[in-house]
C-alpha positions as CSV (number, residue, x, y, z in Angstrom):
1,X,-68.4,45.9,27.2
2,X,-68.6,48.5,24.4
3,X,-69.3,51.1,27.1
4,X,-65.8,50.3,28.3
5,X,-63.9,50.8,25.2
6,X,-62.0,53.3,24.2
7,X,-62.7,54.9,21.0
8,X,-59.4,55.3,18.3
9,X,-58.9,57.5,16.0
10,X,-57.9,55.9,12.2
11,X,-54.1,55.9,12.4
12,X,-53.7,55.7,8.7
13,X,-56.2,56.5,6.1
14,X,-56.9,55.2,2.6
15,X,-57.3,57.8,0.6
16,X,-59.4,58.0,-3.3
17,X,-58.9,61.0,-5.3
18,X,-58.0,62.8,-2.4
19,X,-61.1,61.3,0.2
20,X,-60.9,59.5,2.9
21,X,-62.8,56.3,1.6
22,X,-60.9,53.5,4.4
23,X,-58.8,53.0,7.5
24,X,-55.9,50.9,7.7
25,X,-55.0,49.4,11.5
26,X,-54.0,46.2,13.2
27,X,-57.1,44.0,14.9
28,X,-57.8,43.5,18.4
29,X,-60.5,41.2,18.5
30,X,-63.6,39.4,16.6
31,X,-65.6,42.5,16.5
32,X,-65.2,45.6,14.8
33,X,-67.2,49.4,15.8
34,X,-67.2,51.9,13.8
35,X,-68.2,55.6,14.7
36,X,-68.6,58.4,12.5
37,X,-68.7,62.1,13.8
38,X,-69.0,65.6,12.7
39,X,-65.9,67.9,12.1
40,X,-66.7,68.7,15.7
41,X,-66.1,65.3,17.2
42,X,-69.5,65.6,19.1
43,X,-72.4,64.6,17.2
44,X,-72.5,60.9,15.9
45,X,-73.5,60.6,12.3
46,X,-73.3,56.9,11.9
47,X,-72.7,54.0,13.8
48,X,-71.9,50.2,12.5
49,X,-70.5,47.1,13.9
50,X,-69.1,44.3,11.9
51,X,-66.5,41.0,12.4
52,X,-63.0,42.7,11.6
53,X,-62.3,38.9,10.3
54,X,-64.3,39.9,7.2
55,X,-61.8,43.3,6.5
56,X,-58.3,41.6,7.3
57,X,-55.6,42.4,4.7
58,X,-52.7,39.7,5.4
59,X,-49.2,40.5,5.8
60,X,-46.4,40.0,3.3
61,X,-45.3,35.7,3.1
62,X,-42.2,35.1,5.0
63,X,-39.5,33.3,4.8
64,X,-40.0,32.4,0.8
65,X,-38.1,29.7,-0.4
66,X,-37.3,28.7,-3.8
67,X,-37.0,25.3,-4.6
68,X,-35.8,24.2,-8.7
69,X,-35.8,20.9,-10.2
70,X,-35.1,21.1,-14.0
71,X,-37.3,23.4,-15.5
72,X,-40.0,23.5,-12.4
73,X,-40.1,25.5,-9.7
74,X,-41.5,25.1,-5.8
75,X,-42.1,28.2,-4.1
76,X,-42.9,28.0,-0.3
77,X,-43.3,30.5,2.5
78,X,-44.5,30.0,6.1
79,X,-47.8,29.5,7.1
80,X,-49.2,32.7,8.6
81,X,-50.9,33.0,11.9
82,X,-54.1,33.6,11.1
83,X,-55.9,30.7,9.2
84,X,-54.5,29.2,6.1
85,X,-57.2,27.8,4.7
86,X,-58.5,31.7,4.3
87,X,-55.3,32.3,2.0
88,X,-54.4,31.8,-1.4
89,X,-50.4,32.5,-2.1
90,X,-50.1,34.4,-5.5
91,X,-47.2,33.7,-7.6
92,X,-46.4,36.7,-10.8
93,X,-42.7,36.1,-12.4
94,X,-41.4,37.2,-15.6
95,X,-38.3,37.2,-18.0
96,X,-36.4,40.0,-19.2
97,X,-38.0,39.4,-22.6
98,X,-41.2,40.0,-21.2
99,X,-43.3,43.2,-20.5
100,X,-46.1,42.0,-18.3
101,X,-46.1,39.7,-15.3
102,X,-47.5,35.5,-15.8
103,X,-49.7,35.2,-12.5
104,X,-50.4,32.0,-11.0
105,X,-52.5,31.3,-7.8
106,X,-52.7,28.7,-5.4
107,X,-53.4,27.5,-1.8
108,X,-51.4,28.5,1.0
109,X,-48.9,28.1,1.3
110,X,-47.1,26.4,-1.7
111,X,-47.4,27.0,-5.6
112,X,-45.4,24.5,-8.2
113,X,-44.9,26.0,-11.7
114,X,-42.9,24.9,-14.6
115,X,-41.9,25.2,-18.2
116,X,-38.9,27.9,-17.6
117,X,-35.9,28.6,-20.0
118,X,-33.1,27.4,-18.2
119,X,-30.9,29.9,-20.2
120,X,-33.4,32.9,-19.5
121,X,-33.3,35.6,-16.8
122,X,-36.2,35.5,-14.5
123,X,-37.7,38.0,-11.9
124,X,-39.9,36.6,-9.1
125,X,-42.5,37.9,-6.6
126,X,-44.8,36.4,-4.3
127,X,-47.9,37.6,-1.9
128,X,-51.0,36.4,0.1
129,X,-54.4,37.1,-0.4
130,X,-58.0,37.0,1.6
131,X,-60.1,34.2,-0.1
132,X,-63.8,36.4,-1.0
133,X,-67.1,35.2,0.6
134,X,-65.7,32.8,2.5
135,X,-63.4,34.3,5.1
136,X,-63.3,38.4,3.8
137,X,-65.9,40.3,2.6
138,X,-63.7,42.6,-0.2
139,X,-60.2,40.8,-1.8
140,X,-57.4,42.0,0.4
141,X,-54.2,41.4,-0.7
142,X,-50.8,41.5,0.9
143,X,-48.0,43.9,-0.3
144,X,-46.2,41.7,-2.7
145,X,-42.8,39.9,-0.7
146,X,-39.3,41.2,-1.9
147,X,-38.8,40.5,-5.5
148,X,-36.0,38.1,-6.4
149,X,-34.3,36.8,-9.8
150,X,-33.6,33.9,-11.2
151,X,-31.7,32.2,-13.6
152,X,-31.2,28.3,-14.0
153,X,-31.7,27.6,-10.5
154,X,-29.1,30.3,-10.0
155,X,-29.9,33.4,-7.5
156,X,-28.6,36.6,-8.8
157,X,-28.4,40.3,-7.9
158,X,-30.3,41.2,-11.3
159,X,-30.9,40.5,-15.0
160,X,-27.8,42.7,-15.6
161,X,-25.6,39.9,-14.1
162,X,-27.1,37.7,-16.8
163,X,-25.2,39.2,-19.7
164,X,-22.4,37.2,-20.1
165,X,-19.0,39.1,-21.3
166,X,-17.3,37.6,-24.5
167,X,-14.7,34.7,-23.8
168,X,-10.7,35.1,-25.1
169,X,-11.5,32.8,-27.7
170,X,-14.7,34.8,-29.2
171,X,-13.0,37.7,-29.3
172,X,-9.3,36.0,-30.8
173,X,-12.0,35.0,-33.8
174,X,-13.6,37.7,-33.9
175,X,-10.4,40.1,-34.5
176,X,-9.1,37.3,-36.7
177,X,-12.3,37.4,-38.9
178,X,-11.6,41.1,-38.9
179,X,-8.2,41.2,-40.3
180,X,-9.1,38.9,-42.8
181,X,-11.9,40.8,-43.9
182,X,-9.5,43.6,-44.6
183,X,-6.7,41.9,-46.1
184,X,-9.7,40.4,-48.8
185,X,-11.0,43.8,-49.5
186,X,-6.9,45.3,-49.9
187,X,-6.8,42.1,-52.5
188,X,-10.0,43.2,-54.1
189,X,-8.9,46.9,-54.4
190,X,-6.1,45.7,-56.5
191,X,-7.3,43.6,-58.6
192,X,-10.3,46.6,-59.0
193,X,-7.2,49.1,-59.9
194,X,-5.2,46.5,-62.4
195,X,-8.5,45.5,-64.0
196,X,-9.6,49.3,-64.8
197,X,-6.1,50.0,-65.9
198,X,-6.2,47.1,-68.7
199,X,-9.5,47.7,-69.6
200,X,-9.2,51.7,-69.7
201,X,-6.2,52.8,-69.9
202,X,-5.0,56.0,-68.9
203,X,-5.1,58.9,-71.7
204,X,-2.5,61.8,-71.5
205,X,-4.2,65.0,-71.1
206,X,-3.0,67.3,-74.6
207,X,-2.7,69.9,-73.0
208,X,0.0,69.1,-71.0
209,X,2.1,66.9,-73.5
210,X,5.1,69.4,-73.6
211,X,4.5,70.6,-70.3
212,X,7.9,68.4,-68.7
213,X,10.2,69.8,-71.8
214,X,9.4,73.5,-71.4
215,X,10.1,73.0,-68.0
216,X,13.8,71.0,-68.9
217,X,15.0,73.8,-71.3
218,X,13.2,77.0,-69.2
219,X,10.4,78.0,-71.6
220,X,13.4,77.9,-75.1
221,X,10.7,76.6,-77.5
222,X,13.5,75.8,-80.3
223,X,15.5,74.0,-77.7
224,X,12.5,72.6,-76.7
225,X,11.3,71.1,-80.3
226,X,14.9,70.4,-81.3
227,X,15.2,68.2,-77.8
228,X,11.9,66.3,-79.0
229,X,12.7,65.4,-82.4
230,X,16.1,64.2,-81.6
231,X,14.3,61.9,-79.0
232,X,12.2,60.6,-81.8
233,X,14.3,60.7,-84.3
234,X,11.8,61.2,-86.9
235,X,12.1,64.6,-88.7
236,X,15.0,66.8,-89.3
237,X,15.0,70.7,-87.6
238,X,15.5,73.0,-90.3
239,X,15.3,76.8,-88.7
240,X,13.6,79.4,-90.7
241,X,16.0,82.5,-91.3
């Protein structure tokens, strides 16, 4: 039967570091050949056979559903083709608070979880995996299903749609609390000014003393003296001849 086989070429490689160290491809039966050639494609430098059943990675989980109940959580997706009981579904979520993903496992296909904030933001994602020894020889895992988020049983777009804007009345107090913050501080200012004045009062510069009568009488100094001792009526002008 091998004899009668056609021979296929890897139709996508895995590549490490630049090598060709696997081959990615769909099944088509229980038994697996692999051939390996020189550059030429003529002499045969190796030649194994194996049960493909021991290589499969699984496809993504479909059809996830999400299922909340106060704080807990029941995630279920549809039972694949191939044999559950090979497959483990793989649950990672976080919240925008967090850096690194909480994994849980479980069999397929349904996972339970619980303790989540009901008033925190939570991303979810889900994938399959290839239980080891058993039914795969190496841990394949799926690609992980389209991510989804959470909050309070809610689905939303993303964690951005958690961040609620402020209400009227937070931002009627808020301005409120802010004009009464400034009218306390124009009250305090005053009181500052009045206090300093009483305590320190405000000592003419001597300098300038005369400065507002030479500036009445243009610069007459006699005018000037005679206008300022009539105004305090304390000493008599006598002018020197």
């Amino acid at each position: 039967a091998l004899q009668n086989t056609a021979w296929k070429q890897c139709p996508n490689y895995i590549l490490d570091h630049g090598y060709n160290s696997g081959c990615l491809f769909k099944t088509e039966g229980p038994t697996l050949n692999i051939s390996f050639k020189d550059e030429n494609g003529i002499e045969e430098l190796f030649n194994y056979s194996l049960k493909s059943d021991f290589f499969i990675k699984p496809n993504p989980p479909e059809n996830v559903t999400f299922h909340w109940k106060g704080d807990t959580v029941t995630i279920e997706s549809n039972k694949p083709k191939t044999a559950a009981r090979c497959l483990k579904l793989e649950l990672q979520y976080k919240s925008k608070y967090d850096k690194e993903w909480q994994s849980r496992k479980s069999a397929c296909c349904k996972i339970e979880e619980q303790g989540f904030d009901p008033e925190k933001c939570y991303s979810f994602r889900v994938r399959l995996e290839r239980l080891v020894t058993k039914c795969n020889r190496i841990p394949y895992a799926s690609e992980w299903a389209e991510a989804t988020v959470w909050r309070n049983g809610s689905l939303l777009d993303s964690c951005a749609d958690d961040i609620k804007p402020l209400s009227d009345n937070v931002i009627l107090l808020i301005s409120v609390l802010a004009v009464l913050l400034l009218i306390i501080l124009l009250i305090f200012v005053c009181k500052w000014q009045r206090c300093q004045k009483s305590i320190m009062p405000v000592i003419p510069d001597p300098k300038h003393i005369f400065s507002d009568l030479f500036n009445d009488h243009n610069g007459n100094f006699q005018v000037n003296i005679q206008a300022l001792l009539n105004f305090r009526g304390e000493v008599a002008f006598i002018p020197t001849p």
